[in-house]
C-alpha positions, -999 to 999 in steps of 0.1 A, spaced: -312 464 333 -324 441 363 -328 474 383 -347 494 357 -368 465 354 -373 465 395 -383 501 391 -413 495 362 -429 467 383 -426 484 413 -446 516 398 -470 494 377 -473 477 421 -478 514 433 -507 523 403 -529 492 414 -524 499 450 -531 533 447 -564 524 433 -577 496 453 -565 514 488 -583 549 481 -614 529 470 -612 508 503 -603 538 522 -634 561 514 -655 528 521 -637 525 555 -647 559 562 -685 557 552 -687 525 570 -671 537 604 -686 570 599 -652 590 604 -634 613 581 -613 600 549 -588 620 559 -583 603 590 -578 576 574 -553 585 553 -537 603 576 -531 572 600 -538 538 583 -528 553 547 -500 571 558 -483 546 584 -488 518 546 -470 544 526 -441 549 546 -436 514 552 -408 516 529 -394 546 546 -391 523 577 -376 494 563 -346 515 550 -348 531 583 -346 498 601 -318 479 580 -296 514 575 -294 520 610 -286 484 617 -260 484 591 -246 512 610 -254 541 580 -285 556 595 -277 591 575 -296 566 543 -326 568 570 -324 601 575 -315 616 542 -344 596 528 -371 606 554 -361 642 553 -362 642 511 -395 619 506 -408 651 533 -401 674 501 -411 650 478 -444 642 492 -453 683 493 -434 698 469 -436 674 440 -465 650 449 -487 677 465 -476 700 435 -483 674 408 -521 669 425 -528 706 428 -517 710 386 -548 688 383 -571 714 397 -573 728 436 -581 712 467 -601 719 487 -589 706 525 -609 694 556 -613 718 585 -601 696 609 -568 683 590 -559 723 592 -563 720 630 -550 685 634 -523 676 610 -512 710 591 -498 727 628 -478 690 638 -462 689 598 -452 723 605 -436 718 633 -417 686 630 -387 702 605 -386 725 634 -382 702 659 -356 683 641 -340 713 636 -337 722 675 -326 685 680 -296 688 657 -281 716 670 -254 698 687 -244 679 653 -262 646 663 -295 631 669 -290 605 702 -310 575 711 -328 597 742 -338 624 712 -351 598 694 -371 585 725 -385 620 732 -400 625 695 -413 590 693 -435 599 727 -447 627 705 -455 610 678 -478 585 708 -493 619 716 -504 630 682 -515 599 669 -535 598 706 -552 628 698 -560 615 660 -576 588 677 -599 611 701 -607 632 672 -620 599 647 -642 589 681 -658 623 685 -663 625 645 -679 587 648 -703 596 677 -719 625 656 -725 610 627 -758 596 618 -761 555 616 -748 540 584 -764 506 572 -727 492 556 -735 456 563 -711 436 540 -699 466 520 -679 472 552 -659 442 552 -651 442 514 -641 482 518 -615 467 545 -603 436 521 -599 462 493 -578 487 518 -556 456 527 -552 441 491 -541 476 481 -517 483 509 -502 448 503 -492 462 465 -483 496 480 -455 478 506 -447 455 479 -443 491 454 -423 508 475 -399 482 485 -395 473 447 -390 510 435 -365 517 467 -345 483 455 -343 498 420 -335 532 427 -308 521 456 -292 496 428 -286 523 405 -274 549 428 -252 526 438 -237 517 402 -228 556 398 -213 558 431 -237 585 447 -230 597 483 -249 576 510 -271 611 521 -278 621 485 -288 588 473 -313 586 506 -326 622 496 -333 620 461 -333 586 448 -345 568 478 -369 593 490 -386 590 457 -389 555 452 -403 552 490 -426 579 482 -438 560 455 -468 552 470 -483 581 482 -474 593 447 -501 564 435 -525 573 465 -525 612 462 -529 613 421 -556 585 422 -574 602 453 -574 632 429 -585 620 399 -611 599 416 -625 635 436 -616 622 469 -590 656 478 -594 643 519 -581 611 517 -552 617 493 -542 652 514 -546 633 544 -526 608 533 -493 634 525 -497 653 557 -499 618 579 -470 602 560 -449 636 566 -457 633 600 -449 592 607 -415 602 586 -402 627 612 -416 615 640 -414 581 638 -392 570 613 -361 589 620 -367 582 659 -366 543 653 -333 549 632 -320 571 659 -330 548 689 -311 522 671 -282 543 665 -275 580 673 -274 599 635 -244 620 629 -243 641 596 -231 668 581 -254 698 595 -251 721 561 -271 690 546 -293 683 569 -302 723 568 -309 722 532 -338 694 533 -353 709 568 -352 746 547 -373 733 516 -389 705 535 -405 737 560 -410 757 526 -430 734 514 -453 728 538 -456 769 538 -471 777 509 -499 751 506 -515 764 536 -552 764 531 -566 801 529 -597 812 549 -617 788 528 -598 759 534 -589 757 495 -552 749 480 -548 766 450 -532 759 413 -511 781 414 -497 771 447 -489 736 430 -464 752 403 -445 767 434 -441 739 455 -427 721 417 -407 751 413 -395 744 454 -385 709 442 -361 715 413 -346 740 438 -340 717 463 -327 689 438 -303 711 426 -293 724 462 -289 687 476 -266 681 445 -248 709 447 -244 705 482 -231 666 471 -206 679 450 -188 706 471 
C-alpha cells in the first residue's frame, strides 16, 4: 500500500511540475529570444531525466548497472512510442525546422551507436568515455545554434517577467525531480514484491516511472499549444538517456547483458523514432500517434516475453 501511495503523489508531483516548468520555459524563451525547443531540449530534458541518472548512478554503484541500462533504453520507447503517441492522439504537431536538423538525426542515431558498441557483449568504461565526448559535442553545437537564434531576433523588453519565467522553470523542475524519484521508488518497490528480473523491471516499470515527467511536460505542452517545447523536450531527454546516462553508468562500471534483450529495446526504441519523422512540412501526424502506441504494446509484450523464456 506504502508504494501505491508513493506512486499517486509522485504523479500528482509530475502534473504540477509539468505545468509550472512549460509555463517558465516558453517565458525563458521569449525573454532570451531563443527557441522553446531549445529549451526543452537541454534545460527540460537534462530535469526530466534526472531520475534516469540517479538509478543510473546508484545501480551502477551497487554493481547492477543492466537496472541503468534496461531503464534508459525502455523510458527511450516510452518517451516516443507511448508519450509522443499519447500527445499526437490529441491532435498533430507541428515540429520546428531546426529540431529536424538538430535533434531528430543525433535520436536517430544514438540506438545505432549503442548497437555498434555492444557488439562484443559489453559496454566498457573507454565506450562509455567515447559517447559521453559525443554527447559534449552535441550539446556544443545546441549551444552555437541558441546563440545564432538569439543574435537574430529582435529586442524583447522582458524586464521582471524574465526572472519570474526562470523561478517558475525552477519551482517546476524541483516537483519534476521530486516526481520522478517518487514514481521510480514506487514502481521499483512493487517490482520488487513480484520478483521481476533486474532488466525487465528497469525497462518497463522503471522506465515509466522515470519518464514520468516528460509524460507531465509533453501532455501539458500540448494541451497548452506549445508543440516545440514539449517535442523538444522528448527528443533531448532521448538523447541525454543514451548518451549520457548510460555512459555515466558504464564509466562507473562496464555493462554486461544479455544481447537478445538489449536488441529488442534498440529495435523498437529505433522504430519509434522512425515513424514520427516530420514530413516535408515539418508536421507529425495523428495517425502516426496510434502507431507508435501500437509500437509500445509490441514492445511490452516482446520485453516480457523475452523475460520469461
Amino acid at each position: 500500500m506504502n508504494d501505491i501511495l508513493i506512486l499517486v503523489l509522485g504523479m500528482a508531483c509530475a502534473g504540477i511540475g509539468g505545468e509550472l516548468f512549460v509555463r517558465g520555459a516558453v517565458g525563458i524563451a521569449r525573454w532570451a529570444r531563443i527557441s522553446p525547443g531549445i529549451i526543452g531540449a537541454t534545460v527540460g530534458a537534462f530535469a526530466t531525466s534526472s531520475p534516469e541518472l540517479s538509478v543510473s548512478v546508484n545501480s551502477a554503484l551497487a554493481g547492477k548497472p543492466q537496472i541503468a541500462l534496461g531503464d534508459a533504453l525502455g523510458s527511450n520507447v516510452v518517451n516516443i512510442a507511448l508519450i509522443l503517441g499519447l500527445a499526437l492522439a490529441i491532435s498533430a504537431i507541428k515540429s520546428s525546422r531546426s529540431s529536424v536538423r538538430r535533434d531528430f538525426p543525433v535520436a536517430l542515431g544514438v540506438p545505432a551507436l549503442t548497437f555498434l558498441f555492444f557488439l562484443d557483449g559489453s559496454l566498457s568504461r573507454l565506450d562509455g568515455i567515447l559517447m559521453l565526448g559525443l554527447f559534449a559535442a552535441w550539446l556544443t553545437f545546441t549551444a552555437i545554434d541558441a546563440a545564432g537564434q538569439r543574435s537574430a531576433a529582435p529586442a524583447v523588453l522582458a524586464g521582471k517577467n524574465g526572472w519570474v519565467s526562470i523561478l517558475l522553470s525552477l519551482v517546476g523542475l524541483a516537483f519534476l525531480i521530486t516526481a520522478g524519484n517518487l514514481i521510480v521508488a514506487g514502481a521499483r518497490g512493487i517490482a520488487h514484491t513480484y520478483g521481476i528480473d533486474e532488466f525487465i523491471i528497469g525497462a518497463t516499470l522503471v522506465a515509466i516511472g522515470t519518464s514520468a515527467p516528460e509524460l507531465a511536460t509533453a501532455i501539458i505542452a500540448k494541451i497548452k499549444g506549445h508543440d516545440e517545447v514539449g517535442l523538444g523536450t522528448l527528443l533531448g531527454s532521448n538523447i541525454f538517456n543514451g548518451l549520457f546516462i548510460i555512459p555515466v553508468a558504464a564509466s562507473i562500471h562496464p555493462i554486461v547483458v544479455r544481447w537478445d534483450e538489449v536488441a529488442v529495446a534498440l529495435f523498437f526504441g529505433l522504430t519509434a523514432l522512425i515513424i514520427p519523422f516530420p514530413d516535408r512540412k515539418d508536421r507529425i501526424s495523428r495517425r502516426r500517434g496510434v502507431l507508435l502506441l501500437v509500437v509500445y504494446v509490441m514492445y511490452v509484450a516482446a520485453v516480457l516475453y523475452k523475460g520469461a523464456g
